[in-house]
C-alpha positions in Angstrom: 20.1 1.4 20.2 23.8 -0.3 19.1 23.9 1.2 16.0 27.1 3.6 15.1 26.2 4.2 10.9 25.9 7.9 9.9 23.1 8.9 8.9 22.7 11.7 6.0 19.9 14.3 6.8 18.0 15.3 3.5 17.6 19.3 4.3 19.6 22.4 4.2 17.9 23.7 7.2 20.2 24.9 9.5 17.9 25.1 12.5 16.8 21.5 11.6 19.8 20.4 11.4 20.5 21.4 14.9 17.7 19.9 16.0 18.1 16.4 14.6 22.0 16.5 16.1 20.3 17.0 19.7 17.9 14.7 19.8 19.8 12.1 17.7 23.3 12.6 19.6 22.8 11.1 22.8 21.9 7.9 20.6 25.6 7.9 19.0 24.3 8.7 15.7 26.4 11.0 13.8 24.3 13.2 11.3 25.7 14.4 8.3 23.6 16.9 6.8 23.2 16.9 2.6 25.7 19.9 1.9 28.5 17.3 2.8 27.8 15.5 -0.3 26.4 18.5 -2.8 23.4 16.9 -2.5 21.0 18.9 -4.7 17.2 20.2 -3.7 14.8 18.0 -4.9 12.1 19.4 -6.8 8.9 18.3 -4.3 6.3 17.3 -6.7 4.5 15.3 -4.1 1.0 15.9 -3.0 1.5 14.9 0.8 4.0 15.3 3.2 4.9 11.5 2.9 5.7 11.7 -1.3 7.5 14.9 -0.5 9.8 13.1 2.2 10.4 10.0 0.0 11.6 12.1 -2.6 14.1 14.3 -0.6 15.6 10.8 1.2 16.2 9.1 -1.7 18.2 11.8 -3.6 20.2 11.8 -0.7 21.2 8.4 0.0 21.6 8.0 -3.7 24.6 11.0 -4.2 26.0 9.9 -0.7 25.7 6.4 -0.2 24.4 6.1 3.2 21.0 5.8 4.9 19.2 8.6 4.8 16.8 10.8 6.9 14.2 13.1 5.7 11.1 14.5 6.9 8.8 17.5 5.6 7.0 19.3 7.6 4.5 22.3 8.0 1.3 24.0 8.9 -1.8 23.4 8.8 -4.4 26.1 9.6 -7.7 24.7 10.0 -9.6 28.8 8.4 -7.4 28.6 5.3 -7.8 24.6 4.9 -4.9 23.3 5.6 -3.1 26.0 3.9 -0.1 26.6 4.2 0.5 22.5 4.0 2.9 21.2 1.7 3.9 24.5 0.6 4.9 26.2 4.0 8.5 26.4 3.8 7.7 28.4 0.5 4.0 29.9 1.1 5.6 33.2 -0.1 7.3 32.3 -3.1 11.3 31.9 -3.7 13.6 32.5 -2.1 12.2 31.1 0.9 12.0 33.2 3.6 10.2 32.7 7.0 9.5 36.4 7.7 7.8 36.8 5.0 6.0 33.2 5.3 4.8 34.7 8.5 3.8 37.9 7.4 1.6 36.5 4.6 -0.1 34.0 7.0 -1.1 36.6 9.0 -2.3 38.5 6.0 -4.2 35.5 4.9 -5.6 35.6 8.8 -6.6 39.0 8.5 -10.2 38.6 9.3 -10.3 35.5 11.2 -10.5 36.5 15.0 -7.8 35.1 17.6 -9.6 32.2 19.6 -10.5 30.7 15.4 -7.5 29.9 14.3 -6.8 26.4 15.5 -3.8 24.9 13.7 -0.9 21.7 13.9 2.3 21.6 13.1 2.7 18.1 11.0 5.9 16.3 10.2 6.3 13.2 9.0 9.9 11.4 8.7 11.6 8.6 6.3 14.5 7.1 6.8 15.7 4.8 3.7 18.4 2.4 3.8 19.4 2.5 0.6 18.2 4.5 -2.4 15.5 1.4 -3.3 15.0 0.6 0.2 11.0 -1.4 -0.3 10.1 -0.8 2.7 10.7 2.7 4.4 10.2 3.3 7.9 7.8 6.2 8.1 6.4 8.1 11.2 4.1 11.2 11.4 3.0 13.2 14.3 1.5 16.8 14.5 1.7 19.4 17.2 -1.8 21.1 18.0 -2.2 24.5 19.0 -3.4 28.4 17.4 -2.0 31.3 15.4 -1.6 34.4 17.1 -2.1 38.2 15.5 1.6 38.8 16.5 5.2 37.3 16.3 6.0 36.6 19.9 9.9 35.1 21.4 13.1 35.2 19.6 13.6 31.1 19.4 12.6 28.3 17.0 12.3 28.9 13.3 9.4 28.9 10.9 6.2 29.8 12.0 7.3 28.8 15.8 6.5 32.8 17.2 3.4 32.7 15.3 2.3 29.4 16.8 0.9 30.0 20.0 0.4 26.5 22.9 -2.6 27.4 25.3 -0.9 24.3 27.5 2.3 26.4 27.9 0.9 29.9 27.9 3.5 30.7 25.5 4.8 30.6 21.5 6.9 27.6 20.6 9.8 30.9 19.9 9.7 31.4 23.8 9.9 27.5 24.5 13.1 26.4 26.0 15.1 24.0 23.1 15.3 21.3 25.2 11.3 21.7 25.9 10.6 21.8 22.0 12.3 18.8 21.0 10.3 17.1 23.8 6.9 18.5 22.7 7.4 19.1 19.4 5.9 17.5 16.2 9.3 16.7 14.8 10.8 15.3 18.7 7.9 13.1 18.8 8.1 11.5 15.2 11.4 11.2 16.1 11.0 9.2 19.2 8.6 7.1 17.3 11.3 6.4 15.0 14.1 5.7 17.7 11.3 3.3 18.9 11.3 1.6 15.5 14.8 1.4 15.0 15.1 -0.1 18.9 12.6 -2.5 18.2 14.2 -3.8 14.9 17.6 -4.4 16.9 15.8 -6.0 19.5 14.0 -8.3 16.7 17.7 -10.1 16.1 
C-alpha cells in the first residue's frame, strides 16, 4: 500500500483509537482521531451496524475534510437475541460506561447457565472518501466465542473480560494486544479493508 493521506477516525474511543494507530501504522497511515477537528457525536439513528457507521464517517469527513474511517461495533448474545447489538456501547444508558455495560449483561444473564451463552463480537467498518463518496468501501467480520459469570484480565475494553475464547482458554482482557488485533473482529475487518485498499492501487 503507497498511500501517505491521513485518515480521520470517526470515534472518541480512546482504546480504539490505539488500536486503529497499531494496526494501521506499519502501513504509513497517519490516523487522526475526530477530537482534532471538534467533530461532534452523531446521533446513531441507524438500525444496523452498517447505517450506524455511514452516519459517524460522513460527519467526519464533512467537519475535517479528509477521508474518513468509521466502524461500529458490538455484542451479540445469541439468549438475549442479539441484545446488546447496536446499543452496546450504551446498553446501560448515558453516560456510557463499560462497567456498568458489563454489570447489566451479566444481570440480563442471570439465569442462563455458562456453557449457553454463545455470543460474537461484530464490527463492521466504512471508510468514505469524501462526505458523498457513492460508493463506500465496507467490511464486516465478527469474533465468535461465550460470556462468562465473571470479569476476568485487566486488558481490552468493552465487554473484552466478559468475553471468554474456548480456542485460547482465556478472556480477550488476558489476550496479549498484539494477539487481539490479530484475532479480533475489528483486526480482521481491518485487514479486509487493507486488502481492498491494496487491491484498488494495484487496479492502476
Amino acid at each position: 500500500m503507497t498511500t501517505t493521506a491521513s485518515l480521520v477516525l470517526a470515534s472518541g474511543n480512546p482504546g480504539k483509537l490505539r488500536e486503529f494507530e497499531q494496526l494501521l501504522g506499519p502501513l504509513g497511515l497517519h490516523i487522526r482521531p475526530q477530537s482534532d477537528f471538534a467533530v461532534s457525536e452523531v446521533v446513531e439513528t441507524g438500525l444496523t451496524f452498517v447505517e450506524n457507521a455511514l452516519l459517524k464517517a460522513r460527519e467526519a469527513s464533512r467537519v475535517s475534510g479528509l477521508p474518513a474511517l468509521a466502524d461500529d461495533s458490538g455484542l451479540e448474545v445469541d439468549a438475549l437475541d442479539g441484545a446488546p447489538g447496536i446499543y452496546s456501547a450504551r446498553y446501560a444508558g448515558e453516560p456510557k460506561s463499560d462497567e456498568r455495560n458489563n454489570a447489566r449483561l451479566l444481570e440480563a444473564l442471570g439465569e442462563v447457565p455458562e456453557g449457553a451463552r454463545s455470543a460474537r463480537y461484530w464490527c463492521v467498518l466504512v471508510h468514505l472518501r469524501h462526505p458523498e463518496d457513492p460508493v463506500p468501501r465496507i467490511v464486516q467480520c465478527s469474533w465468535e466465542g461465550e460470556i462468562l459469570a465473571h470479569p476476568r484480565g485487566e486488558g481490552g475494553f468493552g465487554y473484552d473480560p466478559l468475553f471468554w475464547l474456548p480456542d485460547q482458554g482465556m478472556s480477550v482482557a488476558e489476550l496479549p494486544a498484539a494477539e487481539k488485533n490479530r484475532l479480533s473482529h475489528r483486526g480482521r475487518a481491518l485487514q479486509a479493508l487493507v486488502e481492498q485498499f491494496r487491491q484498488a492501487d494495484g487496479s492502476h
